[in-house]
C-alpha positions in Angstrom: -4.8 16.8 -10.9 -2.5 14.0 -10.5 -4.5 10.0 -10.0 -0.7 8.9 -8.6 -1.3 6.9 -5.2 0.5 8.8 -2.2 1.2 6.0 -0.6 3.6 6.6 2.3 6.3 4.4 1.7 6.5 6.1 -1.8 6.2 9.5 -0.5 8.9 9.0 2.3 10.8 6.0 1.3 14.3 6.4 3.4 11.9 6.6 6.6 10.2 3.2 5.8 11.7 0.9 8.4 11.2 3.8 11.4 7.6 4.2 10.0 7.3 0.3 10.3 8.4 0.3 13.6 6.3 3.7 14.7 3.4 1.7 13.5 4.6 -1.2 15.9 5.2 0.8 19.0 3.2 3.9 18.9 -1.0 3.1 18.7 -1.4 7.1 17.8 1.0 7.1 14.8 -0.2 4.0 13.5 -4.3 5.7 13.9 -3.0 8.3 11.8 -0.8 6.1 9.3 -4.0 3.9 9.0 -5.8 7.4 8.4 -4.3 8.7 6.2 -4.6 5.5 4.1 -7.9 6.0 4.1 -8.2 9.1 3.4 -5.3 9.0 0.6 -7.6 5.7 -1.0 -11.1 8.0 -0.9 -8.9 10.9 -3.0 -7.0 8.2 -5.5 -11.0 7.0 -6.3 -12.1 10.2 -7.1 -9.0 11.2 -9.2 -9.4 8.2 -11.2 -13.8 8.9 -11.0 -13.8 5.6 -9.7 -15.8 7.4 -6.7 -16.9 11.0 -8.2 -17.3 13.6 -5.6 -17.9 17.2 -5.8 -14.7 19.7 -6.5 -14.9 21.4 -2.7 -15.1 17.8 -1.2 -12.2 16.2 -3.2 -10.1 19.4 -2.2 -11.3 18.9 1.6 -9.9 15.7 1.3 -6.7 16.4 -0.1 -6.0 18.8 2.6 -7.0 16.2 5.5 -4.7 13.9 3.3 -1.9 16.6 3.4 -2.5 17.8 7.3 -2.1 13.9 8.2 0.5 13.9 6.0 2.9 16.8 8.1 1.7 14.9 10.9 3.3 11.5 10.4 6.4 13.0 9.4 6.9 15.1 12.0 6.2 12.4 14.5 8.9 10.0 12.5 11.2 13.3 12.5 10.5 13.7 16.1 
């Protein structure tokens, strides 16, 4: 288990002006850039047991974190 923020400029840092401007233009991507913050600040909390949750829900998260994840790259790929 790694308590290492995700955050997407970190994660994808060559793509940060084109997901700066996605987030300008496109009111889907930014939803799901704004999303996935969320959901990415909800699993950093209960790495660091800042927020404990059970096992089965931090893993639920971390797979909506990782699905959201694909999706925002794929859409800055696109």
């Amino acid at each position: 288990m790694s308590n290492t923020p995700h955050d997407l400029l970190e994660e994808f840092p060559a793509e940060a002006t084109r997901i700066s401007a996605l987030k300008e233009t496109d009111a889907h991507f930014a939803r799901l850039v704004e999303e996935y913050h969320e959901v990415n600040r909800a699993v950093h909390r209960a790495e660091t047991r800042v927020q404990p949750m059970s096992d089965e829900h931090e893993t639920e998260l971390r797979k909506k974190r990782a699905a959201l994840k694909d999706q925002i790259w794929k859409r800055v790929n696109g």
